[in-house]
C-alpha positions as CSV (number, residue, x, y, z in Angstrom):
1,X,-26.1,-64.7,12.1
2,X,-23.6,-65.7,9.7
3,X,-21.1,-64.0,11.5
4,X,-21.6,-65.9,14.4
5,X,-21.1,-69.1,12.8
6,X,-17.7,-68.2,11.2
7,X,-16.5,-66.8,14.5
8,X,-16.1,-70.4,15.6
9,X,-14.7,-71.5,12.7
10,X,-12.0,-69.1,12.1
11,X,-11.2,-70.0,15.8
12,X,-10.4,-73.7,14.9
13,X,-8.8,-72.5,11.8
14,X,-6.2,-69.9,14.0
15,X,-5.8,-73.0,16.9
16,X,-4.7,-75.1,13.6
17,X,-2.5,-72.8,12.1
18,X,-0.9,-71.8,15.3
19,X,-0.1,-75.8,15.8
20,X,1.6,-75.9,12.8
21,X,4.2,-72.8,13.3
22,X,5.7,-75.4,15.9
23,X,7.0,-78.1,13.4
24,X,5.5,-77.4,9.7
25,X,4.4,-80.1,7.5
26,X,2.8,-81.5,4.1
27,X,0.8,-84.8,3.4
28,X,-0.1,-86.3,-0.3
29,X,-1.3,-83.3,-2.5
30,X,-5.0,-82.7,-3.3
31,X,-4.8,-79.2,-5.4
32,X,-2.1,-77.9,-7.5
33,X,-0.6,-75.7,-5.4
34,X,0.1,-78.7,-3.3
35,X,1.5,-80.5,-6.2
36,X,4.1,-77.5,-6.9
37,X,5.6,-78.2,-3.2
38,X,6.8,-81.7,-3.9
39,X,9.9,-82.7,-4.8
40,X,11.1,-83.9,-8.0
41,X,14.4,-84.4,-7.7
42,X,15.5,-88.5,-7.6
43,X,16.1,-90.4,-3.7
44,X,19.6,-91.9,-3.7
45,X,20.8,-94.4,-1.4
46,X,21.5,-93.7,1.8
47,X,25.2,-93.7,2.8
48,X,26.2,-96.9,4.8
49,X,28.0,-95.4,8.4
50,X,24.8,-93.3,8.8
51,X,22.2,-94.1,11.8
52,X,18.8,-92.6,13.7
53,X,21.4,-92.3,16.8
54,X,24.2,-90.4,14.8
55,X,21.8,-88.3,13.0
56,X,19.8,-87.1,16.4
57,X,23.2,-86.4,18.5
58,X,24.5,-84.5,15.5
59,X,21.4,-82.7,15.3
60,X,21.4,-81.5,19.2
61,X,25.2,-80.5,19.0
62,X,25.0,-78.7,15.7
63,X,21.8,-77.2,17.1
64,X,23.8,-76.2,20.1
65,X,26.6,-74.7,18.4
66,X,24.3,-72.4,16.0
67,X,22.2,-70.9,18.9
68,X,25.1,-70.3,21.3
69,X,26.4,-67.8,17.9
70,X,23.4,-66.5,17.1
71,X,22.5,-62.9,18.8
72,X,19.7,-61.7,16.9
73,X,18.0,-61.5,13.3
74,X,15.4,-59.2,11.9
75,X,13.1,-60.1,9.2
76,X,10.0,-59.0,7.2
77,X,7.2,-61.5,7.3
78,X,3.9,-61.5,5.1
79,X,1.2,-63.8,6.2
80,X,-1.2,-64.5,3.6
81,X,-4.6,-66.4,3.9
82,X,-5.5,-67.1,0.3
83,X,-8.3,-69.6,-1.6
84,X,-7.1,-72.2,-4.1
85,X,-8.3,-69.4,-6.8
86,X,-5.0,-67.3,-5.7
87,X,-7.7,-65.0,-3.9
88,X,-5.7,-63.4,-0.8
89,X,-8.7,-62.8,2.2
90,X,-6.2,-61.4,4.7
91,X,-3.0,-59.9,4.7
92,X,-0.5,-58.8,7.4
93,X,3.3,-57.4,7.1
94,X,6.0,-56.6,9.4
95,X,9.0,-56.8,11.1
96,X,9.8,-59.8,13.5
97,X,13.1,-59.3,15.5
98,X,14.6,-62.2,17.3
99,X,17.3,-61.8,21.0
100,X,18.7,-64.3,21.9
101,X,18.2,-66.5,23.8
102,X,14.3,-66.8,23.2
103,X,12.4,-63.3,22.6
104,X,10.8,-62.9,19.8
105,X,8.8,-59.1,18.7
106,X,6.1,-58.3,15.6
107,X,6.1,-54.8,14.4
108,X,3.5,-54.7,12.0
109,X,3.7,-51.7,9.0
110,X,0.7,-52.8,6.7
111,X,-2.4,-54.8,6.6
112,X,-5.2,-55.6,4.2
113,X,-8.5,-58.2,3.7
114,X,-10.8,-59.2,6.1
115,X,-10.1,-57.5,9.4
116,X,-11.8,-60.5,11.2
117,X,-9.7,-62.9,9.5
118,X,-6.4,-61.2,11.1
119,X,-7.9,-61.0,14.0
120,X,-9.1,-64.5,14.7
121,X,-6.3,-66.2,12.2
122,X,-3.2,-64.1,11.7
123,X,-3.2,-62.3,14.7
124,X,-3.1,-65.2,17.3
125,X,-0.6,-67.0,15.2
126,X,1.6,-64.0,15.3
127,X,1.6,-64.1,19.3
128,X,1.7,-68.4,19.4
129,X,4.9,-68.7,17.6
130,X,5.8,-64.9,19.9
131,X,5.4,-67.2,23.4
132,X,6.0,-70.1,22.0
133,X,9.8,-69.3,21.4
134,X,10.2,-69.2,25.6
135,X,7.5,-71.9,26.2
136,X,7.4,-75.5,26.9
137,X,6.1,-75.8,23.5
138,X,9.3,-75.6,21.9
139,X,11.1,-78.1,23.8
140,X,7.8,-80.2,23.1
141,X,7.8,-80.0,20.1
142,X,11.7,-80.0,19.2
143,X,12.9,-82.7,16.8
144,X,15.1,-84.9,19.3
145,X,15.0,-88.7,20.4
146,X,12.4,-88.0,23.1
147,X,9.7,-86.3,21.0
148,X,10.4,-88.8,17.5
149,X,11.8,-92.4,15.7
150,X,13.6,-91.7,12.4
151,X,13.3,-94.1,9.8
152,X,16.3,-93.4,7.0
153,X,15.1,-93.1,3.7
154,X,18.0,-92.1,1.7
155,X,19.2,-88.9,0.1
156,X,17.7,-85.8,-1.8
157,X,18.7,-83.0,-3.1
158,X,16.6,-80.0,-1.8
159,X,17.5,-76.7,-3.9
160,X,21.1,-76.0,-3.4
161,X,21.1,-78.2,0.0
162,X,22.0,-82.4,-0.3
163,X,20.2,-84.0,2.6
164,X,19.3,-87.0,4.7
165,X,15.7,-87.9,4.1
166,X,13.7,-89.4,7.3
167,X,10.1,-90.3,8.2
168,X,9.8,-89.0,11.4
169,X,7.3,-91.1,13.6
170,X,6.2,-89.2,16.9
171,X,6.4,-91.0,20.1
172,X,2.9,-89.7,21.1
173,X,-0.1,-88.2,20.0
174,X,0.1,-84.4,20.3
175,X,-1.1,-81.7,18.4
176,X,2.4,-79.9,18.8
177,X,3.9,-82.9,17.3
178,X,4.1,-84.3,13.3
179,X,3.7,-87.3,11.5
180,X,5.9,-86.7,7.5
181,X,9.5,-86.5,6.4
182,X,12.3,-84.4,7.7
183,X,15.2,-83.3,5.3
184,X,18.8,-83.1,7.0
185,X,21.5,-81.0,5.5
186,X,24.8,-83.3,5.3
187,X,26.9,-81.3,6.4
188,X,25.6,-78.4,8.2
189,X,23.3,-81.4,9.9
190,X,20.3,-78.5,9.9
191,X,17.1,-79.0,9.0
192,X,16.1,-77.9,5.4
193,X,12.8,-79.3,5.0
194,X,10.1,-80.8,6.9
195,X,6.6,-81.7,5.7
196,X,3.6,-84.0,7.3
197,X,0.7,-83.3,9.2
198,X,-0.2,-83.4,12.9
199,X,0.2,-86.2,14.9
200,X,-3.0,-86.4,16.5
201,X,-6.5,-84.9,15.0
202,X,-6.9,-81.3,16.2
203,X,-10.9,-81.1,16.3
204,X,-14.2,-82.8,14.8
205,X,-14.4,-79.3,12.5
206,X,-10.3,-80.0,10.8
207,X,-11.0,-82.3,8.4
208,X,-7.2,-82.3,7.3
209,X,-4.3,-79.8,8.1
210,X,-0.9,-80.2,5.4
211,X,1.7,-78.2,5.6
212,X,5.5,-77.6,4.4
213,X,8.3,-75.5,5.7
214,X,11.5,-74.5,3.9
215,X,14.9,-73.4,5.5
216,X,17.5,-71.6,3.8
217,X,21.1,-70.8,5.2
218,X,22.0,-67.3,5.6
219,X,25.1,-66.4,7.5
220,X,26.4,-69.9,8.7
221,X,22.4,-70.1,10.2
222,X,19.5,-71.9,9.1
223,X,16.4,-70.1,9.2
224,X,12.7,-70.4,7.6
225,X,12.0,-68.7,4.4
226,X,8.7,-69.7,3.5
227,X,5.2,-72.0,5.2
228,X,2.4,-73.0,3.1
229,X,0.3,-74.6,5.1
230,X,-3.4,-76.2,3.4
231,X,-6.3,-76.6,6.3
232,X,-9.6,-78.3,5.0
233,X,-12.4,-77.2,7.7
234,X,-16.2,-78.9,7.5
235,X,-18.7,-76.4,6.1
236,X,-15.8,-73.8,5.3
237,X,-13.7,-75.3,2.5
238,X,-9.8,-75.3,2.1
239,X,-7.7,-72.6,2.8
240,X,-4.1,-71.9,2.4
241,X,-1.7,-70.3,5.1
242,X,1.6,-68.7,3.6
243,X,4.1,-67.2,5.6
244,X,7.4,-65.9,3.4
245,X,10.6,-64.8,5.1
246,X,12.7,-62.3,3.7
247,X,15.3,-59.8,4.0
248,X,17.1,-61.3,7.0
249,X,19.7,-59.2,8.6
250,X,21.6,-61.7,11.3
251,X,23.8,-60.7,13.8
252,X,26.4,-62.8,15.1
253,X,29.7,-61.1,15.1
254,X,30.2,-59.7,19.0
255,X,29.8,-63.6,19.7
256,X,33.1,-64.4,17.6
257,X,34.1,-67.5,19.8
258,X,30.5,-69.0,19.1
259,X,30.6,-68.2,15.1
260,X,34.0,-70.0,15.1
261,X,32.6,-73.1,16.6
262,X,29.9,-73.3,14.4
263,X,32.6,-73.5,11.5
264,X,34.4,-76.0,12.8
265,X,31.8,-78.3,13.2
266,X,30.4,-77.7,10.0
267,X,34.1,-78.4,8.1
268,X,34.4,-81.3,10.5
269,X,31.2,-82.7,9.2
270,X,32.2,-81.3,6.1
271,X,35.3,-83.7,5.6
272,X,33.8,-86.6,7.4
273,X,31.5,-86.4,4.8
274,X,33.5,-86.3,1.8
């Protein structure tokens, strides 16, 4: 009997997390974990020739320039579904390997916890973000002018990345879609940051769904390198979604012409800049 009421549950909780591999997000903190995530470095001003327009096209073409380079990538994931106690329930590893232009493959090599948990949780996130890469989904989800307002907030430092900070504001309600803060790298004009929380309320049973994602450049490219995501659910408690990306190897060099374009934008921006 108690089974079948988690079933359910753990269905909402997978829908949720799958949601949230398409933009990643974090709202005020309610544990500690959640307090670890912020930022604590000071806001700056916000340079004066910098606008939602410039930041958007610059965005797109920089975007652009980086997929047209990039071939493929490999990298070991570990999903993690853990309790604010540090308790992991479920555990999956692997490989996922990227081809350009949108395919996207899980090898798994080890798994631990609750079977039903990586079934109904882990599993069906793994294929989301799998189809979602050469789905609508991404283009509905992508941070452009037609999907989100920007409103400029200044500058940060994020790690070893100095960024544009934004509120993004969606233009609809959409569970593929966020409500939080973006962080802009100012030269590379990639994202290094983003946290909030969906745009629109993703069932009766999701009480409240946070989540952060962090970007790190490897190779000229920006990809993730970790998710925490914190999902309240009625009856069930909070739990915490973390994804870590490691051990990248990225490909890019048969695409020479690409790669060189990439560089020149980002010295352009680069001297602009300073």
């Amino acid at each position: 009997m108690a089974g079948r009421k988690t079933r359910p549950i753990l269905f909402l909780v997978a829908a949720t997390m799958a949601a949230m591999t398409m933009f990643a997000a974090h709202a005020k903190a309610q544990s500690n974990q959640e307090n670890q995530l912020e930022l604590t470095t000071p806001l700056e001003l916000l340079r004066p020739d910098v606008a939602e327009d410039r930041l958007f096209a610059e965005l797109d073409a920089h975007n652009e320039l980086r997929k047209a380079a990039l071939l493929d990538y490999t990298a070991l994931r570990t999903y993690q579904v853990v309790d604010l106690k540090g308790k992991v329930h479920a555990e999956e590893v692997g490989r996922m390997e990227f081809r350009a232009p949108d395919q996207k493959k899980f090898v798994a090599t080890s798994e631990s916890g609750s079977g039903l948990i990586r079934r109904m949780a882990l599993n069906p996130l793994i294929a989301s973000e799998i189809e979602a890469a050469a789905g609508k989904e991404h283009h509905n989800s992508a941070i452009t002018a037609a999907n989100y307002s920007l409103k400029l907030l200044g500058e940060q430092q994020v790690g070893p990345y100095h960024c544009f900070v934004a509120q993004a504001v969606p233009k609809r309600e959409d569970k593929y879609l966020f409500e939080g803060k973006l962080w802009i790298d100012v030269i590379d004009y990639a994202i290094a940051r983003i946290e909030g929380h969906p745009a629109k309320k993703l069932s009766f049973w999701i009480e409240r769904a946070n989540f952060v994602r962090q970007y790190q450049k490897i190779d000229g490219f920006w990809l993730p390198q970790k998710d925490q995501t914190f999902v309240q659910v009625r009856l069930y408690g909070k739990k915490v979604l973390t994804i870590e990306h490691q051990n990248y190897v990225v490909n890019a060099a048969q695409n020479s012409e690409g790669r060189t374009l990439v560089q020149k934008a980002h010295a352009r921006a680069a001297v602009e800049v300073n």
